[in-house]
C-alpha positions in Angstrom: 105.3 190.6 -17.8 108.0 191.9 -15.9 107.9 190.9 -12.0 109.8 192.4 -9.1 110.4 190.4 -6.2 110.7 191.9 -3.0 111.5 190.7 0.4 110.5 192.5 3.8 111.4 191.2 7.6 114.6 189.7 6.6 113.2 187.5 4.0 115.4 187.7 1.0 113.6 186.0 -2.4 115.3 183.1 -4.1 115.2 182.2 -7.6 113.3 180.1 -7.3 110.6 182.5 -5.3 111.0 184.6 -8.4 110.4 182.6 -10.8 107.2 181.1 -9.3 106.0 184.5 -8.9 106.6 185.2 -12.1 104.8 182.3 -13.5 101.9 182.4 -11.7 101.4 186.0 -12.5 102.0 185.1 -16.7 98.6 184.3 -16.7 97.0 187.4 -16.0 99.4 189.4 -19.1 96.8 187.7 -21.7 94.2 190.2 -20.1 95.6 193.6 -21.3 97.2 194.7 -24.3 100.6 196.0 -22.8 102.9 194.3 -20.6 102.5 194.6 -17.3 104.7 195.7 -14.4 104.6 193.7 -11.0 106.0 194.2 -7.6 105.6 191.4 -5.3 106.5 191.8 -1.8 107.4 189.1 0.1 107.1 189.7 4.2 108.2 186.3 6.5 106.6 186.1 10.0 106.9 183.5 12.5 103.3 181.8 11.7 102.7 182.9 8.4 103.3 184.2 4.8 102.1 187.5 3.5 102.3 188.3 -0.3 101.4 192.1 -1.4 101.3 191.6 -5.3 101.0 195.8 -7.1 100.1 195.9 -11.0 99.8 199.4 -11.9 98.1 200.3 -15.4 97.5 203.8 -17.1 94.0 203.3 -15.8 93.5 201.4 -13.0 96.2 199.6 -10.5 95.1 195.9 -9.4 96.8 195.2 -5.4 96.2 192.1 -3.7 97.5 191.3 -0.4 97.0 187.3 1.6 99.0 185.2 4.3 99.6 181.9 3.8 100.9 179.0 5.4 104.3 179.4 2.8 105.0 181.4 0.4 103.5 179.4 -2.4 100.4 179.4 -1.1 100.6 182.9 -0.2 101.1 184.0 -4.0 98.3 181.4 -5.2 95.8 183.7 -3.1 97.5 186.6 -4.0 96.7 185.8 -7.7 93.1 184.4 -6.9 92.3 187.8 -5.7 93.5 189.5 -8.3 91.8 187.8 -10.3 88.5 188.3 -9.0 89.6 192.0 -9.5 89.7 191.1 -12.8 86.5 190.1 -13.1 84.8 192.8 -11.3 86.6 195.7 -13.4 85.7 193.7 -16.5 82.1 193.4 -15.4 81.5 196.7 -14.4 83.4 198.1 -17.7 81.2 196.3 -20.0 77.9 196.9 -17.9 78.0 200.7 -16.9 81.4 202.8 -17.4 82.0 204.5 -21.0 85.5 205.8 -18.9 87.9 206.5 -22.7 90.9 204.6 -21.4 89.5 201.6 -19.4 88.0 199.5 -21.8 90.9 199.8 -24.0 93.4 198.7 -21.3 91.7 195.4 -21.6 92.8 193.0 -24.3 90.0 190.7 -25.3 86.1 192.5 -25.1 84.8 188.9 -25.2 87.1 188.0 -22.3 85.7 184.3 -20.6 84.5 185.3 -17.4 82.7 182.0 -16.7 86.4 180.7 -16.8 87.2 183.4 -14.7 84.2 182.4 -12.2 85.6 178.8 -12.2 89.4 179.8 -11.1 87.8 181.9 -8.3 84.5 182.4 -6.7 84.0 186.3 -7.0 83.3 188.3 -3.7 79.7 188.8 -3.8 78.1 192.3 -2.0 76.3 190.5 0.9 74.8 193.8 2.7 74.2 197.5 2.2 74.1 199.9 4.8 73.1 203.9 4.6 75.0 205.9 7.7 74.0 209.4 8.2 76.9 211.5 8.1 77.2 214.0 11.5 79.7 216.2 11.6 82.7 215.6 14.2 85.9 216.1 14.7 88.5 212.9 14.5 89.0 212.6 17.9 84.6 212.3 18.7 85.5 210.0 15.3 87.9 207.5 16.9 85.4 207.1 19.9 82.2 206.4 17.5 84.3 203.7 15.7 85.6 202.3 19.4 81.9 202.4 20.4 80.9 200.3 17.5 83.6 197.6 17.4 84.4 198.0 13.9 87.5 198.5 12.7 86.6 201.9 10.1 84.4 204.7 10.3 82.8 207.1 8.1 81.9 210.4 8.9 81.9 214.0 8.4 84.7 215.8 9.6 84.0 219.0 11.4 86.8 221.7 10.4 86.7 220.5 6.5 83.0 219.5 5.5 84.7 216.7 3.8 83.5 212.9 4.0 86.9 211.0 6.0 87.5 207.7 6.9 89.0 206.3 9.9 90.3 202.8 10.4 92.5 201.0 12.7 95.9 199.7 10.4 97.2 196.0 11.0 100.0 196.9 13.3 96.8 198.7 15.7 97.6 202.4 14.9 94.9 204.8 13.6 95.1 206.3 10.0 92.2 209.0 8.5 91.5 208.7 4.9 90.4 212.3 3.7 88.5 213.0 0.3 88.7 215.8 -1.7 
């Protein structure tokens, strides 16, 4: 696997940084059948850690992203997460999707996911909700989502027809997601 190491907020990665990165993230090659490309960004903050880890595929592209006390711990969560990702995809490949590419971007069919499961407790789908989409326009949007207390919102945008949704980024500015 080949892993880039970034740093972001004047954190610059040491070999060592690297290297651990690099090890950790070993474990997930024997998934596919190509290598793997990683980009690991490393951002310091004055309380914490945060780790973005990116593996793009031909078919799918894994992203993790977790704060931790140091940096070590912050790429141990990193890699939990992804994989739990991991997991789902392969779940969901073998239960439901006959997608050409996808199953053939993982290596073993009979991959272990009971080992999986004991590495990392899979996020489970603890509630379902149906909204019924009005139309508005972004600004009626950004007031809904204010009035709820939640940090996105899906609706239906006035001008385009099109399902969008709004959420609040971490550094507290607004940012639409539009479908097509």
């Amino acid at each position: 696997m080949k892993v880039e190491v970034v740093g972001k907020n004047g954190f610059n990665p040491t070999k060592a940084n690297e290297e651990f990165a690099a090890k950790k993230l070993e474990k997930l090659q024997g998934y596919f059948n190509k290598e793997l490309n990683a980009r690991v960004v490393c951002k310091v903050y004055n309380d914490h850690h945060k780790v973005e880890v990116t593996i793009p595929t031909k078919n799918l592209t894994l992203r993790a992203e977790s704060n931790g006390e140091d940096l070590y711990s912050a790429i141990d969560a990193a890699i939990d997460k992804l994989i739990a990702q991991i997991r789902k995809y392969k779940t969901r490949i073998n239960d439901k999707s006959d997608k050409e590419g996808i199953k053939e971007a993982f290596a073993n069919p009979d991959l272990d996911l009971e080992a999986l499961d004991k590495e990392m407790k899979a996020a489970q789908l603890v509630r379902n909700k149906e909204v019924e989409l009005t139309p508005m326009t972004l600004e009626e949007a950004m007031t809904q989502m204010e009035l709820t207390g939640h940090d996105f919102f899906v609706y239906l945008d006035k001008e385009s027809g099109r399902t969008n949704v709004l959420y609040i980024r971490e550094d507290g500015d607004y940012a639409v997601i539009e479908t097509k």
